[in-house]
N, C-alpha and C positions, 0 to 999 in steps of 0.2 A: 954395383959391382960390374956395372959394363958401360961400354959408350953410351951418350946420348945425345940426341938430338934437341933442341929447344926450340921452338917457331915463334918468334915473337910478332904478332899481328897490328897493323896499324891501328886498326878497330877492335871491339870485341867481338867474339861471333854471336850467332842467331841464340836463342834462347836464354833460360835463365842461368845464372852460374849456379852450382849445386857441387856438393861434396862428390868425389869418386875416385874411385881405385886403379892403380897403375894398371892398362891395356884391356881396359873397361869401354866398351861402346857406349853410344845412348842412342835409343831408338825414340827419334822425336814425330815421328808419326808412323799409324802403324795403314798398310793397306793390303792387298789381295791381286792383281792384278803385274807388279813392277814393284822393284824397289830400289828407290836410289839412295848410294853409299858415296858419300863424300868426306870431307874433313877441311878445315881453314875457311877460306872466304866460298870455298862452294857451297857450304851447309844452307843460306841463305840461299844460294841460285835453286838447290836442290826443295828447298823447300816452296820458291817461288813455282817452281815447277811442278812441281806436286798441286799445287793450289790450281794455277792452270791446268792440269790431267782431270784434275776432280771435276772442273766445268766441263770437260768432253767427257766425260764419263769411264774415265782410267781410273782404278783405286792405286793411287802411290803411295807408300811408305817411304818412310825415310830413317836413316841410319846416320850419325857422325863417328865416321871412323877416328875416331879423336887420337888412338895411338895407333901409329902404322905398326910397332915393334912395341911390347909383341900386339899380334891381333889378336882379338876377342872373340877367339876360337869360339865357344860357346853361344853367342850372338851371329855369327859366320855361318856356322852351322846350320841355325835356326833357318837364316837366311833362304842360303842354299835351296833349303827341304820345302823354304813356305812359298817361293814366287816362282811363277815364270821365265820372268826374266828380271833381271839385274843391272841397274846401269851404273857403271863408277864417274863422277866427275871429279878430273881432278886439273890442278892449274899447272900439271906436270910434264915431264917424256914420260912415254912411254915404259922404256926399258928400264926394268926395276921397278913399277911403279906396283899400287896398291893393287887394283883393273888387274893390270899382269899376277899377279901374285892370287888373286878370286879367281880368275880366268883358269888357273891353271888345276886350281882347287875343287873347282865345280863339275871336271872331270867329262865335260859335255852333255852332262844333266840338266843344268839349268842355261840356258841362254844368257851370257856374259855380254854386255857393250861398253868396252873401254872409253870412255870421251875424255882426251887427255890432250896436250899442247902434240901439234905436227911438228916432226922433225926436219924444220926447218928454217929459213927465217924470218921474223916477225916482225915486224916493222914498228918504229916507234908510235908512242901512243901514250894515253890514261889506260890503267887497270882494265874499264870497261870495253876500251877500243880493241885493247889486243884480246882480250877474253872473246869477243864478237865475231874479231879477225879467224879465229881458231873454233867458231863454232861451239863456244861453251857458254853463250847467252839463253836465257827461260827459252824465248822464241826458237832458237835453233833447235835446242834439244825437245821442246813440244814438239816438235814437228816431225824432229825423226821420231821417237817414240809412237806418238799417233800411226806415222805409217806402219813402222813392227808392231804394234797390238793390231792394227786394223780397226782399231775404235774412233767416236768422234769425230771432226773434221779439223784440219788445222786453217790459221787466217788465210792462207795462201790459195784456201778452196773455195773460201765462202765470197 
């Protein structure tokens, strides 16, 4: 009984497919330290990422925000109360986005990092190219992260 949006993905995403309920998250790992919320082709970077934290000694979790609308208030929530901090990637702008919409939610309790497409323009490319271009490759975001936790070392150090 309302609009809806439909994303249909070249590929399918990370994990296994399984039954679930409309504006239902799924927390595909759980950690203590950070947690990244993603949805589409980042659940995969986010999860790459997470795999890299855990060798520097970052505990990541991870979340697929799988419905922006609604959000899965109750998993949000949890969120919110159980990390630190928070990173959203998304292959988006900014404005309006998921990030923005946490960011605003978290109320400056939790440490929010929006990593989203820059507002501006991006140059032709593969998938991978403009993603890198924008900062939303495993590598980039290791790296910032490492620096905001202060844990670990990133490649760039050692």
């Amino acid at each position: 009984d309302w609009p809806m949006v439909i994303k249909y993905p070249k590929k399918l995403p990370a994990g296994e497919i399984t039954v679930f309920s409309i504006g239902e998250w799924e927390e595909m790992r759980a950690g203590t330290d950070i947690c990244l919320i993603a949805y589409g082709r980042m659940v995969s970077i986010a999860l790459e990422t997470a795999n890299a934290l855990q060798e520097n000694g970052v505990s990541a979790g991870v979340a697929n925000a799988r419905f922006l609308k609604p959000i899965d208030e109750t998993m949000l929530s949890r969120i919110l109360n159980s990390y630190p901090l928070i990173y959203t990637l998304e292959d988006t702008v900014l404005a309006g986005s998921l990030g923005e919409e946490i960011a605003t939610r978290s109320e400056g309790k939790t440490k929010v990092v929006v990593k989203c497409v820059p507002d501006r323009f991006i140059p032709s490319g593969t998938i991978s190219q403009q993603l890198d271009f924008c900062g939303l490759d495993r590598d980039t975001i290791v790296k910032e992260i490492l620096q905001d936790t202060g844990k670990g070392k990133s490649d760039a150090e050692s």
